[in-house]
C-alpha positions in Angstrom: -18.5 14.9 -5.8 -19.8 11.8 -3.7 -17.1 9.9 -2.5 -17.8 6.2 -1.2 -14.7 4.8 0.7 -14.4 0.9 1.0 -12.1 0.6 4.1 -11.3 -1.1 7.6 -13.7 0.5 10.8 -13.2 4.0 10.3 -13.2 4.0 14.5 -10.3 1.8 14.5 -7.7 4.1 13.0 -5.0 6.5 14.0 -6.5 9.7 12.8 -2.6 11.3 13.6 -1.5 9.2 11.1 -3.8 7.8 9.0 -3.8 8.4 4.8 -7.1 7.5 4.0 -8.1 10.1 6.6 -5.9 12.7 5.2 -7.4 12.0 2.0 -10.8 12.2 3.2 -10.2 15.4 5.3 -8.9 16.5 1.8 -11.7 16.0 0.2 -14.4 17.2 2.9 -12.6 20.1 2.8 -12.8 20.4 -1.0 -16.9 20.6 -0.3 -17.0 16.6 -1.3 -19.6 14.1 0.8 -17.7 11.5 1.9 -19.2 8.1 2.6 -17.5 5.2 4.3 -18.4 1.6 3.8 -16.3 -2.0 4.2 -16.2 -5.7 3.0 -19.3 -6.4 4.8 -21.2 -3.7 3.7 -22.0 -4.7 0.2 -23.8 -6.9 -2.7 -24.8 -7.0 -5.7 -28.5 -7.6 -7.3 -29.3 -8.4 -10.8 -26.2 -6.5 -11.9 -26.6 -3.5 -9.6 -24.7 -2.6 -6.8 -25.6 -1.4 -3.5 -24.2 -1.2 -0.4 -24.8 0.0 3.3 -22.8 3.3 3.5 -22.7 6.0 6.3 -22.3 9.7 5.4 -19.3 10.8 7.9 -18.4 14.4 8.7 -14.4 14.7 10.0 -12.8 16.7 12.5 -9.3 16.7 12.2 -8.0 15.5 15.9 -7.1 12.1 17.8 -10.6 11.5 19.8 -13.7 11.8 18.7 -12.5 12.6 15.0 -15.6 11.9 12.7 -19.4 11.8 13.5 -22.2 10.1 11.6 -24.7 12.5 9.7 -26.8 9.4 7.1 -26.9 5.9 7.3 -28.8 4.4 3.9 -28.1 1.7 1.3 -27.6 3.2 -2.0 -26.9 2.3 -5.8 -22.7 2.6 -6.0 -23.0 3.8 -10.0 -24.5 7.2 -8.0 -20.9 7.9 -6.9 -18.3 9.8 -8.7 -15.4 8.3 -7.1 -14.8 5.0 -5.2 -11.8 5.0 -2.8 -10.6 1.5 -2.6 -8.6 1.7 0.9 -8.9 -1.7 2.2 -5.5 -2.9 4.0 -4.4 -6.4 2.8 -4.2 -9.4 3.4 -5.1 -9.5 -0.4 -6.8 -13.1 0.0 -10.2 -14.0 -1.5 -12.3 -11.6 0.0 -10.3 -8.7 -1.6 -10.9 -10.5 -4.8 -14.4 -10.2 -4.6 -14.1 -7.2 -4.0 -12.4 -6.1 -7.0 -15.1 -8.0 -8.8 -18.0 -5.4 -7.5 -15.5 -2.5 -8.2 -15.0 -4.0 -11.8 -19.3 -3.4 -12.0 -18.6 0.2 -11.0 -15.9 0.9 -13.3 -17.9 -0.3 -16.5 -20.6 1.8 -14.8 -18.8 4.5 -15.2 -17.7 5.0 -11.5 -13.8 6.5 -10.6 -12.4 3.7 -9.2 -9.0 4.6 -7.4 -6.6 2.3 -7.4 -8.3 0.4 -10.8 -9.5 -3.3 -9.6 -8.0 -4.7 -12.5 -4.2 -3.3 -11.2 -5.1 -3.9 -8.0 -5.1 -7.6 -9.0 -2.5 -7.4 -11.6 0.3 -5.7 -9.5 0.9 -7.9 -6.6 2.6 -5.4 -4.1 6.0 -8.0 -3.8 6.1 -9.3 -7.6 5.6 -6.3 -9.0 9.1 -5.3 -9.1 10.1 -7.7 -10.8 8.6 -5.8 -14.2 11.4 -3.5 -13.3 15.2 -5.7 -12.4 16.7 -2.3 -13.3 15.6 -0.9 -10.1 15.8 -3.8 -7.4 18.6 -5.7 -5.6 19.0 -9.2 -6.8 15.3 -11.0 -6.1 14.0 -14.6 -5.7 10.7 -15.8 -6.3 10.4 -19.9 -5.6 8.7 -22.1 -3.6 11.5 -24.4 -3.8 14.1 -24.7 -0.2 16.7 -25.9 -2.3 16.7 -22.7 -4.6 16.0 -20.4 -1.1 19.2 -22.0 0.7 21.7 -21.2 -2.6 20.2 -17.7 -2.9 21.4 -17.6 0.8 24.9 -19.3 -0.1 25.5 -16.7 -2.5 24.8 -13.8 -1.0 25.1 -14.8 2.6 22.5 -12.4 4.0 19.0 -12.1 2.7 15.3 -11.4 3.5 12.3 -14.0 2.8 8.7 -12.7 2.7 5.1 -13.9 2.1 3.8 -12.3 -1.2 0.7 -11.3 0.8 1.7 -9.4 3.8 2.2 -6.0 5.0 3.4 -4.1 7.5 6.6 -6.5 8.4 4.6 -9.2 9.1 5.7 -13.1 8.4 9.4 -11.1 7.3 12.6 -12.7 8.4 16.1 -12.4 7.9 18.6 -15.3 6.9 22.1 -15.6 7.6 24.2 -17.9 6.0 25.1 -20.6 8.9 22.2 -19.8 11.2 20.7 -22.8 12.8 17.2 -21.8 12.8 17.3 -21.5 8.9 15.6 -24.5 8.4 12.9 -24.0 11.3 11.9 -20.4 9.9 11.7 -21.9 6.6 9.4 -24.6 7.8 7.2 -22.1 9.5 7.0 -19.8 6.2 6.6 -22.4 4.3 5.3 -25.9 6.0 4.0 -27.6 3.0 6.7 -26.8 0.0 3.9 -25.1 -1.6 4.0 -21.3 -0.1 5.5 -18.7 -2.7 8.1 -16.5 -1.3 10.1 -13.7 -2.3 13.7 -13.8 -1.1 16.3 -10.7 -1.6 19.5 -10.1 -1.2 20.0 -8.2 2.4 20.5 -4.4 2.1 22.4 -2.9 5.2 21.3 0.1 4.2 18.2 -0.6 5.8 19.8 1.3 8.5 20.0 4.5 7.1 16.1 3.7 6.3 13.8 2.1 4.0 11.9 5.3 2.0 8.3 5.2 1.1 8.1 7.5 -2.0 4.3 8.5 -2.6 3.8 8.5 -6.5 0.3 10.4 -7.4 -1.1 10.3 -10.7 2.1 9.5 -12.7 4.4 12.5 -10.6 6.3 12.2 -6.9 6.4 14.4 -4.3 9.5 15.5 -3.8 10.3 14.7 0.1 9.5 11.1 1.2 9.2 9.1 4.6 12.9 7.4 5.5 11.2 4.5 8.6 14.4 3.5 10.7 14.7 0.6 12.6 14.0 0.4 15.6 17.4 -0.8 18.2 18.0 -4.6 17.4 15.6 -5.0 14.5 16.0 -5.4 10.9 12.5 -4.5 9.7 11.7 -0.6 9.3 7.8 -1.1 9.0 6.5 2.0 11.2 4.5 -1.3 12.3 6.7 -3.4 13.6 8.5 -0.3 15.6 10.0 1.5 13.9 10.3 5.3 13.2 10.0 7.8 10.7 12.5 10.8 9.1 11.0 13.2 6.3 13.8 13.2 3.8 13.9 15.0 0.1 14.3 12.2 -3.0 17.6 11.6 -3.7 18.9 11.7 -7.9 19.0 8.0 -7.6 15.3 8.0 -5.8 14.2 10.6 -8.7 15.6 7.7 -11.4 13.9 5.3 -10.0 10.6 7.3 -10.2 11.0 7.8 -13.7 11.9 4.0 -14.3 8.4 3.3 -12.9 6.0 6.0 -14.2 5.5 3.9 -17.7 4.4 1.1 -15.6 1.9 3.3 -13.7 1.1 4.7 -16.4 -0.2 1.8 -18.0 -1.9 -0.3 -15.2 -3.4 3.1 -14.5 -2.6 3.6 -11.1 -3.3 6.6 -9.2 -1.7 6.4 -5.7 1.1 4.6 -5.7 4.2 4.2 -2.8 7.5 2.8 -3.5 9.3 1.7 -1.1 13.4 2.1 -1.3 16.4 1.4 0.2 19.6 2.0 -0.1 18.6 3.0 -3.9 17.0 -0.4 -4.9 13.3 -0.7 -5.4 11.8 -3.2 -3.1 8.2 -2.9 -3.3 5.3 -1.5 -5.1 2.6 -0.7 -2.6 -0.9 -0.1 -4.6 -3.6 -1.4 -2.2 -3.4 1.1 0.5 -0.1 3.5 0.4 0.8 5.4 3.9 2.8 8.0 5.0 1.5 10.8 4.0 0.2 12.4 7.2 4.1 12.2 8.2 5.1 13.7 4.7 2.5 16.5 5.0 3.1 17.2 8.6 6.9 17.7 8.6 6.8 19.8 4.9 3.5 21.7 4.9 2.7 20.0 1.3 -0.4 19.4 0.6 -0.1 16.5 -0.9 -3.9 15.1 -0.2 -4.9 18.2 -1.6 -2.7 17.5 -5.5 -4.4 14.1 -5.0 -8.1 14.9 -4.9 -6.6 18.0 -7.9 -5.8 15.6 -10.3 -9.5 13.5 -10.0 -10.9 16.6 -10.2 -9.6 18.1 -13.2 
């Protein structure tokens, strides 16, 4: 197949631990071309369209891990799959996007994950099509509302809809001073959305991403601990990662979300769990699977790049 990748600068990643490179090594491997190409890179003409894309050969190492063979600008409906592998913010310009991917699609191009879900399932509201799985969860632009969900519960955690990685996340504790100031800062103007949850101390014994592919887990997932004095378990904001197998609770929770994935046809999904509750629904650009892979000997890039196959 020819795979086209829309992604950040393929020199600016980690290749140790990197998905989109595992899935590309995957695939190279598979005796796929693999083609990279990102937000500036495209446009469309009369209904057609093209985009500035280099042909990449891989090497799987830390330096020096990919060379160009091809620079051209080509007609995307050539491609059998697009990888969409761009890391939020999901602002605008990721909309756009999606629109040039929705040309594709009806072109008959493999989109993976679908535009349409990729607007539809907003990594943070998401779970709310699923209060079965979550802890208790807040979505209001309104302080008042914020501070009583914090009365009642005492300890919780307020994010932007829109971020990843940790970022813009802070923990509230009933009688904190600097309550009011974060809340200013997260929300100046009254008008910012945010998503407010009840604190899980769990968080300590780590918060699980659980890769979904095509409808079915895989069986061990990546448990990111805190790092000393810090709440958030974002490999990104320091902390680190344990390879743990899915718990019956973790398996549950699966099978409460395969209907939904199922129908917004999503391919590559991560979950993200802690302490058994649901948190988020990561769709734009899932991680953890070099970790996953490295520490079980799954192939798990491998049952990905199966299942488009087939």
């Amino acid at each position: 197949m020819d795979i086209a990748v829309l992604m950040d600068d393929l020199a600016s990643i980690k290749p140790y631990k990197d998905t989109t490179f595992a899935l590309m090594l995957a695939a190279q491997a598979r005796g796929h071309r693999m083609m990279v190409f990102d937000q500036g890179d495209w446009q469309v003409r009369d209904g057609n369209v093209q985009a500035y894309v280099r042909t990449v050969r891989l090497v799987d190492q830390d330096e020096d891990f990919f060379r160009v063979l091809n620079e051209e600008v080509i007609d995307l409906c050539e491609v059998d799959v697009v990888l969409q592998r761009k890391d939020p913010p999901f602002n605008l310009r990721y909309i756009y996007d999606s629109y040039m991917l929705d040309l594709l699609e009806a072109q008959g191009v493999r989109v993976v994950n679908p535009p349409q879900a990729l607007r539809d399932m907003n990594e943070k509201f998401a779970i709310t099509r699923l209060p079965q799985c979550t802890p208790e969860t807040l979505i209001s632009k309104s302080r008042d509302e914020i501070l009583a969900f914090l009365r009642e519960f005492g300890e919780v955690v307020a994010k932007p809809l829109d971020g990843m990685g940790g970022s813009g996340v802070f923990k509230l504790t009933l009688g904190d001073k600097n309550t009011n100031a974060i809340l200013d800062a997260m929300n100046p103007d009254g008008l910012q959305t945010l998503m407010v949850q009840r604190y899980l101390d769990k968080v300590t014994e780590g918060d699980k991403r659980i890769l979904v592919i095509n409808g079915e887990a895989a069986d061990y997932g990546l448990a990111r601990l805190p790092a000393e004095g810090e709440f958030r378990a974002n490999l990104a904001a320091g902390g680190r990662g344990v390879v743990q197998p899915l718990t019956e609770r973790e398996w549950w929770i699966v099978e409460q979300v395969q209907p939904l994935l199922a129908a917004e046809r999503l391919y590559l999904v991560g979950l993200d769990v802690i302490g058994g509750y649901l948190t988020e629904l990561n769709v734009t650009s899932p991680t953890c699977m070099r970790e996953i892979e490295k520490a079980t000997g799954q192939k798990i890039a491998e049952r990905f790049w199966q299942g488009l196959e087939e």
